[in-house]
C-alpha positions in Angstrom: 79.4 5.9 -125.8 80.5 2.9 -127.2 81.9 2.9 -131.0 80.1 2.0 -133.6 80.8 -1.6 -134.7 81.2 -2.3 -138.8 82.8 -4.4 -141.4 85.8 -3.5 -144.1 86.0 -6.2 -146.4 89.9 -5.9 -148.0 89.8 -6.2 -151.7 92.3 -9.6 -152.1 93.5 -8.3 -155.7 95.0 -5.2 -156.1 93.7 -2.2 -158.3 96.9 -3.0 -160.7 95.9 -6.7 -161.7 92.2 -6.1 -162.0 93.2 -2.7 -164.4 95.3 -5.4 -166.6 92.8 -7.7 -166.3 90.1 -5.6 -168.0 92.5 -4.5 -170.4 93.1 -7.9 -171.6 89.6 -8.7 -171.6 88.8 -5.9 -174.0 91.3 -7.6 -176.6 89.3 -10.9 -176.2 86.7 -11.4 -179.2 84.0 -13.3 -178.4 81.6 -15.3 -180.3 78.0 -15.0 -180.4 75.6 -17.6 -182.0 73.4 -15.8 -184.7 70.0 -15.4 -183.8 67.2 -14.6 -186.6 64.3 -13.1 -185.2 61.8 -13.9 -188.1 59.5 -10.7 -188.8 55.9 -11.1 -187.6 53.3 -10.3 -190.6 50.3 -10.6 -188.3 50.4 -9.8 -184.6 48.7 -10.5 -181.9 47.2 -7.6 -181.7 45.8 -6.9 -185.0 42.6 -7.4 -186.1 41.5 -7.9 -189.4 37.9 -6.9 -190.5 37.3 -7.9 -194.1 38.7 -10.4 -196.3 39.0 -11.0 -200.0 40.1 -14.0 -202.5 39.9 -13.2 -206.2 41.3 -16.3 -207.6 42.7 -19.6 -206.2 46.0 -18.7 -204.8 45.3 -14.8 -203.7 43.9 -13.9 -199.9 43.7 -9.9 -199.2 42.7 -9.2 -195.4 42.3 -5.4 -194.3 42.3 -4.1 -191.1 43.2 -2.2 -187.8 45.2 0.7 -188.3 45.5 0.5 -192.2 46.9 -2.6 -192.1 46.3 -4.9 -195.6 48.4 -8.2 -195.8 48.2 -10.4 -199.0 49.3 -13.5 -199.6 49.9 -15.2 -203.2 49.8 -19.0 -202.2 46.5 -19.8 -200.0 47.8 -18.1 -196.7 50.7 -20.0 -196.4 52.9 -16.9 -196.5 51.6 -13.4 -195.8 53.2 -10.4 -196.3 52.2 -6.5 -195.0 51.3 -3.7 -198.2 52.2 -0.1 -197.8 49.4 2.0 -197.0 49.3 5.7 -196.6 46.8 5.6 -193.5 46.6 4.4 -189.8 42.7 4.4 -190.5 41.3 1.6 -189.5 39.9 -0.3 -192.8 36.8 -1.9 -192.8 35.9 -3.9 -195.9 38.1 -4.7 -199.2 36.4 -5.9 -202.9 38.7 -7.2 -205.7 37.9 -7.4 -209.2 40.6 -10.1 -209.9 44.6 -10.2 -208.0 45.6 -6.9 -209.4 42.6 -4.6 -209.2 41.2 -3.8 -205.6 39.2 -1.0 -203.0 39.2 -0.4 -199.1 36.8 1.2 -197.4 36.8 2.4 -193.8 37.3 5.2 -190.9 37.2 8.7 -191.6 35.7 8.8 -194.9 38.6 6.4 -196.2 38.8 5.0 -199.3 42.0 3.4 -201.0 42.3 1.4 -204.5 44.8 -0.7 -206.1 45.4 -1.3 -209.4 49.0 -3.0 -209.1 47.9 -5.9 -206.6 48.5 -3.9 -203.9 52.3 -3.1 -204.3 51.1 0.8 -204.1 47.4 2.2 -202.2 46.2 5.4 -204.0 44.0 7.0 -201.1 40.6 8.7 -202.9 38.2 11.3 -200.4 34.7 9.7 -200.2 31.7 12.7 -200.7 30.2 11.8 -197.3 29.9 15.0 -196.1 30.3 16.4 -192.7 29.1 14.3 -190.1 29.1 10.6 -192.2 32.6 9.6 -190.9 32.9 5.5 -191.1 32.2 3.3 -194.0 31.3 0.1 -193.1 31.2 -2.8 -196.3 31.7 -2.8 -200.1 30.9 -5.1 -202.5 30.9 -5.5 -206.4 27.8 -5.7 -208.3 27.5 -8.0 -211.2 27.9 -5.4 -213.5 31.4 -4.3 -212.2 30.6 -1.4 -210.5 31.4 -1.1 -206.2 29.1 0.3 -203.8 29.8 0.9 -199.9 27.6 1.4 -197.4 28.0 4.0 -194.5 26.8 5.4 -191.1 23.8 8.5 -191.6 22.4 6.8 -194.1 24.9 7.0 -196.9 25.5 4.8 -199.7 27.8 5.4 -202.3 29.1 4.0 -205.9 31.6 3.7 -207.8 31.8 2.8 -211.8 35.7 3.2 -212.3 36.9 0.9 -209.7 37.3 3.3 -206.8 38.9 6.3 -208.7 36.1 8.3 -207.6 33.0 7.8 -205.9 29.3 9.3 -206.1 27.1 10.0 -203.2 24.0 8.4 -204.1 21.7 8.5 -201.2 22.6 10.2 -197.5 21.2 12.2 -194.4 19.1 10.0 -193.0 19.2 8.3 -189.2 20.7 5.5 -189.8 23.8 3.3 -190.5 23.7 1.0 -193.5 26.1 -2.0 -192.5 26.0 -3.9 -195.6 25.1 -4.4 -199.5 24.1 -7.1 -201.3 22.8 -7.7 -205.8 19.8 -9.7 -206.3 18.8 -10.3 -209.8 18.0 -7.7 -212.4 20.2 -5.5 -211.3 17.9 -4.6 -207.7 20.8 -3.3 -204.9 20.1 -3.5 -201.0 21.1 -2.4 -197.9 20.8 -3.9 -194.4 21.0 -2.0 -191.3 20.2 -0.4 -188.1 16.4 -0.9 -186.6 15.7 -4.2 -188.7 15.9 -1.8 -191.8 16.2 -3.2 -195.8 16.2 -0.8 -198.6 16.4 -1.7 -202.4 16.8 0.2 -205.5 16.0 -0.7 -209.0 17.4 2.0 -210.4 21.6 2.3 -209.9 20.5 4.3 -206.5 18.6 6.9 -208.2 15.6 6.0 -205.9 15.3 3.7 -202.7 12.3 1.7 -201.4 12.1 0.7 -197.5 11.2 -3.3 -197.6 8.9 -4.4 -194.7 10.9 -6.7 -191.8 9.8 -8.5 -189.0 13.1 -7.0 -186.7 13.6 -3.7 -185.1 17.1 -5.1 -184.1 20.1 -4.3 -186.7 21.1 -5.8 -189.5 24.5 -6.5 -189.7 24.9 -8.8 -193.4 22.9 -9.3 -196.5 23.8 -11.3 -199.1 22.0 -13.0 -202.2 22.4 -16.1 -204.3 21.4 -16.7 -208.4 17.9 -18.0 -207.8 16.8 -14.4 -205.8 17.2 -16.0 -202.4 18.4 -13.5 -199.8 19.3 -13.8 -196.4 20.3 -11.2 -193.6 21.4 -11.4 -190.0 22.1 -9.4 -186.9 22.2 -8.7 -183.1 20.9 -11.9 -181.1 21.6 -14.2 -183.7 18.4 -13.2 -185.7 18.2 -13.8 -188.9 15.2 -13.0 -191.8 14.8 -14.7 -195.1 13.8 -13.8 -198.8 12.9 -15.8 -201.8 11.4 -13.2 -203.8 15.3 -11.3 -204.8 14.1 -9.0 -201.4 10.8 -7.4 -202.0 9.4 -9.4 -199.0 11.2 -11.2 -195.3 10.3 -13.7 -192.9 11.9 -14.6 -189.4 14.3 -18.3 -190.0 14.8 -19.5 -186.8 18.3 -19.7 -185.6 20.2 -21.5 -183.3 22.0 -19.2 -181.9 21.6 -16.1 -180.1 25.2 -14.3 -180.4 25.4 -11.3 -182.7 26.5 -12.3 -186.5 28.5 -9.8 -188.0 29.0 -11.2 -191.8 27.4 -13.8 -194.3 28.0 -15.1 -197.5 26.5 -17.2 -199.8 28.9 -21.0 -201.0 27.1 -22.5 -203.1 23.9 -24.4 -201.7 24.4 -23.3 -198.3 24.7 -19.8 -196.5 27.8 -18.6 -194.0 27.2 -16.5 -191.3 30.4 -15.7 -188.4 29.9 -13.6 -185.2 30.4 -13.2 -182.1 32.2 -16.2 -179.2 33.2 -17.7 -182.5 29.7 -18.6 -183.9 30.2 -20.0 -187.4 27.2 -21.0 -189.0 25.9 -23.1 -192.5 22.2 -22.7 -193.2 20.9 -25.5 -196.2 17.6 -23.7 -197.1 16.8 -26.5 -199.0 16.7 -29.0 -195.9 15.7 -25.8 -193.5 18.9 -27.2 -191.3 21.8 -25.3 -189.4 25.0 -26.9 -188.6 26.9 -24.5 -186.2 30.6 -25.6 -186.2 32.9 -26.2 -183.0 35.7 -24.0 -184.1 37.4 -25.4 -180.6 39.2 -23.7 -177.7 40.9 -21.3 -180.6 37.7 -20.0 -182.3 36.3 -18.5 -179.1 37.0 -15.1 -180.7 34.3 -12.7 -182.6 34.6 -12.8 -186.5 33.5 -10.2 -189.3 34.2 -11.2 -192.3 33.2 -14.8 -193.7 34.7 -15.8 -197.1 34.5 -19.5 -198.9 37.7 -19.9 -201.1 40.2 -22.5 -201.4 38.5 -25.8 -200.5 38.1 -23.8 -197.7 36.1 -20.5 -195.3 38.5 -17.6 -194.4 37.0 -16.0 -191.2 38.1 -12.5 -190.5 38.0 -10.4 -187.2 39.4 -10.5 -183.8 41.5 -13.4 -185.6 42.5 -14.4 -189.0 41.6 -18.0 -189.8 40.5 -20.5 -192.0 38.0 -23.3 -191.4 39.3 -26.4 -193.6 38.3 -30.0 -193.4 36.9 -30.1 -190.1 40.3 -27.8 -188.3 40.8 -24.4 -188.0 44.0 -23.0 -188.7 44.6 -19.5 -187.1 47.4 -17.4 -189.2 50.3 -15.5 -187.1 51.0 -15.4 -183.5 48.7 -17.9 -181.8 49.9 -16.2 -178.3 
């Protein structure tokens, strides 16, 4: 049987010299150029669901996983606030840049009265099976309300200390609020639903719509003009502070998530980056080209700065014709 046939490769330094040889590269310091790895406030994977601007420097966005970043000069710098949840936060309403509430998953409500340097987190009387919160907003008189899943609405008249159930139970999932004049408060929700009370929530009256689909935004200017939107791109309209709708025809048919009123016209963001300004006056929709960048879903819609913050899959604002996407754009 023939040998086996195989190669020995002879080291060509011997054990001694490489032994020295590390040795003396251990005494060797070397120099490294200093690297600084800058700290990244907004990631791509966060989401932010709700933004706020109470004055003309001040943005507040709130998020995924209890995330709330502020920034105190018009977004060009953002930093991330301490919050004692990994809840995911829904909606944030500021009464000026010191004084603020969050609303979101499981029942969770936080408030602010230090601009955000510490959370306090506050138990919202949902009860057992109401579990998400979905929007708040301040009335004109300074008190907050929030609107729910199972048909619970709640209120607040001490800037989110406490809260007061004030209607709940029912089949359905209120998904925003919205003041028209003399003091009425409505809700917008599943099933093409609208209900108002005149009466700080002591009783609520269902408002006849022409939808059966959901209601995602509501929102009201001075004169008692009230618009609301939803799945499809439907939206209804009021001039009469919400006591009666009609269809407006839209032109689009993606979902819209959020709407607000700037000035004369009407805002209204959703889904595949639809951003949308309604003139009622003129009856006439301009839906912006956001560009390659804004083909993302938005929540939150917010005018401020010369500007429109959009909140959601992105954080963003819409300025001068250019949108300008904060964070990782990666």
């Amino acid at each position: 049987m023939a040998a086996k046939q195989g190669f020995r490769i002879k080291s060509l330094v011997p054990p001694v010299v490489v032994v020295a040889a590390l040795g003396w590269l251990s005494t060797v310091d070397v120099e490294l150029p200093d690297v600084f790895v800058a700290e990244q406030i907004i990631e791509l994977r966060d989401r932010f669901y709700d933004v706020a601007i109470p004055d003309d420097q001040v943005v507040w966005a709130v998020g995924k996983n209890g995330k709330i970043v502020r920034s105190d000069d018009r977004g060009e710098t953002f930093r991330v606030q301490p919050t004692p949840t990994i809840n995911h936060l829904h909606s944030i309403a500021a009464w000026d840049t010191q004084t603020a509430v969050v609303i979101g998953n499981e029942g969770e409500t936080l408030h602010t009265a230090d601009g955000g340097a510490s959370w306090q987190s506050v138990p919202a009387p949902l009860g057992d099976f109401a579990k998400k919160m979905f929007r708040a907003e301040i009335a004109p008189d300074g008190r907050v309300w929030a609107t729910a899943e199972y048909g619970s609405i709640l209120s607040s008249t001490d800037k989110g200390e406490t809260w007061t159930l004030v209607s709940g139970g029912d089949d359905v999932a209120w998904n925003d609020v919205a003041f028209a004049r003399e003091g009425r408060v409505c809700v917008a929700g599943e099933f093409g639903q609208i209900s108002c009370s005149d009466d700080q929530g002591e009783t609520w009256v269902a408002k006849e719509t022409p939808l059966d689909s959901s209601l995602m935004a509501i929102a009201f200017n001075e004169s008692g003009h009230g618009l609301a939107a939803g799945v499809d791109g439907h939206v209804i309209s009021s001039s009469d502070d919400g006591e009666t709708w009609v269809v407006v025809k839209s032109p689009t048919t993606k979902h819209l998530y959020g709407i607000a009123q700037n000035g004369n016209e009407w805002l209204a963001v959703g889904e595949k980056g639809a951003l949308l300004l309604f003139d009622p006056v003129k009856d006439q929709w301009i839906e912006e080209n956001l560009g390659s960048r804004g083909n993302v879903w938005y929540s939150g819609v917010q005018p401020g700065h010369g500007g429109i913050y959009l909140s959601g899959q992105k954080l963003a604002l819409w300025k001068d014709g250019a949108l300008k996407l904060f964070g990782r754009l990666k």
